[in-house]
N, C-alpha and C positions, 0 to 999 in steps of 0.2 A: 379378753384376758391378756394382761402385757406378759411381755418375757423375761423373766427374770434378770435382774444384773450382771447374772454371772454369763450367759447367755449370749455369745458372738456371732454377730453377724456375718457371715463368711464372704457372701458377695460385696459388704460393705468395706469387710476391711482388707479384701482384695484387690477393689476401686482405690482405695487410700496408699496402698503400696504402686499400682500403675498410675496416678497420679503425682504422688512424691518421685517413683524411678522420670516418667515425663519431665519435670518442673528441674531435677539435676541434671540430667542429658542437656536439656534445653538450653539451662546457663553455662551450659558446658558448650555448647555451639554445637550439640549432637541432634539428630535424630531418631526415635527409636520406634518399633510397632510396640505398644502395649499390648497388644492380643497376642504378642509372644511371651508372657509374662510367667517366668516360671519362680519357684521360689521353694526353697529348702530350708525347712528349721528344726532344730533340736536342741537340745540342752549346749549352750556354749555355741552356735552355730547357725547364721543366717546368712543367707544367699537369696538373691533376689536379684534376677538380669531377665533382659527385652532382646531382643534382636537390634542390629541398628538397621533404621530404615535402608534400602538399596532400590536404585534406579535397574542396575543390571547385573544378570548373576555373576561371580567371581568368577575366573578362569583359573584352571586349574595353575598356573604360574603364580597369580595372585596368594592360593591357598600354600604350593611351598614356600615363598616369599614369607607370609604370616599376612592376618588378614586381622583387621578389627571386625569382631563379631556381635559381641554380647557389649552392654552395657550395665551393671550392673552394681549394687549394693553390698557388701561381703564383711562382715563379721564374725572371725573365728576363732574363739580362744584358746589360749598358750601357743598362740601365731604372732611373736612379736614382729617378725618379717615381714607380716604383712597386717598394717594397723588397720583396724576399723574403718572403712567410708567407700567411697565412690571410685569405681573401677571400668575403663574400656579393656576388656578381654579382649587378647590378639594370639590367633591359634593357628598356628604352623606343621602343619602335616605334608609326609612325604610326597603326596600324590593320588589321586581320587582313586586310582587299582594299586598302591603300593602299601605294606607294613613295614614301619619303621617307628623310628621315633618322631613322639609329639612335643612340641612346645607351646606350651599356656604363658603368654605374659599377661601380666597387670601392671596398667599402666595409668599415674593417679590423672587427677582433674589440671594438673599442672605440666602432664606431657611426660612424668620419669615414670621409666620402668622402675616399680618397685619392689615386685618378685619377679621372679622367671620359676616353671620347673618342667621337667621332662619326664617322658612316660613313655611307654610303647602305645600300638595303636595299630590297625588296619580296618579297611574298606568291609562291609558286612557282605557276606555271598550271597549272591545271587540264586536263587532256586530255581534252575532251568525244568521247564514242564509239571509245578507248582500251579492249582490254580488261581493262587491269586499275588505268589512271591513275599507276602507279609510275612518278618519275622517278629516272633513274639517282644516285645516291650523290656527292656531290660529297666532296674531301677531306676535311672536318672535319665531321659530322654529329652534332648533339646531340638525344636523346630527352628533351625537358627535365622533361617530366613528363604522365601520363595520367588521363583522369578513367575511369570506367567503359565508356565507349564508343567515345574518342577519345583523340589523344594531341597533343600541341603540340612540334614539332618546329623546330630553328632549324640551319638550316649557314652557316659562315665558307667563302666562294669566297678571301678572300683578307683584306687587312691593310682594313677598314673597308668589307668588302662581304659583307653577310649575305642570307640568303633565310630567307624559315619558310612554315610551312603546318601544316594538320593533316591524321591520317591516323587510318582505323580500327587497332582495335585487330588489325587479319591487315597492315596498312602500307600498305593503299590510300589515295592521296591523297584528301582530301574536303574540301569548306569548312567553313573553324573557325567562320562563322556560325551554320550547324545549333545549334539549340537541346540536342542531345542533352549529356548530362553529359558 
């Protein structure tokens, strides 16, 4: 029995979005992991970013400085500020143990920043004598990218409130201080 027309293939047309995000980065002179591929869609509202590939993890210098993170696709309507297409996300946070404010640029294929916006944000706690330090999953979770032993994670609560942390590589919370790669 086939499948009706109406009927999406979900890993197929997941493949076609980390494909297409690959083939833009790429002519873009980017690298990116596609198995970081996340993607947000609703009426008026598509989002679609990777991680970009990294040799070594950021240092927390790097991350207040602003760091390019995401690569990504962003479509949001009644957003003239920010038109339709291809975007390096570059995300500026106080410090891996500090709350303060955050800055998200987007930055096009051609090198201009063409938004900027700020938001608050801090470091997720730590659950001392937890047995396993996991906190539960907020809506929008990104695995922004991992070194050998750790991984640098950032979630959106909502419209300019972000949290991150880092976690081993099994997803246990840990401090991004640790010297480990």
């Amino acid at each position: 029995m086939s499948k009706p027309a109406t009927t999406i293939d979900l890993a197929a047309f997941k493949k076609q979005l980390a494909d297409s995000l690959v083939r833009n980065a790429t002519s873009a002179g980017h690298r990116i992991v596609a198995e970081s591929l996340t993607c947000e869609m609703s009426t008026g509202v598509q989002i679609v970013t990777a991680a970009f590939h990294r040799a070594e993890f950021p240092t927390e210098k790097e991350f207040t400085a602003g760091i390019d993170l995401l690569f990504g696709y962003l479509s949001i309507a009644d957003q003239p500020s920010l038109p339709a297409g291809y975007y390096r996300i570059r995300l500026a946070i106080p410090g891996y143990e500090k709350r303060g404010e955050v800055k998200v640029s987007f930055i096009d294929t051609t090198g201009k920043t063409v938004h900027s916006l700020t938001g608050k944000g801090g470091p997720r706690q730590l659950k001392p004598g937890s047995a396993n330090d996991n906190l539960a999953s907020p809506p929008v979770v990104m695995k922004t990218f991992c070194g050998r032993k750790k991984c640098f994670n950032i979630s959106r609560h909502g419209f300019g409130d972000w949290e991150w942390g880092c976690t081993d590589l099994n997803g246990n919370t840990i401090n991004c201080v640790d010297r480990q790669p």
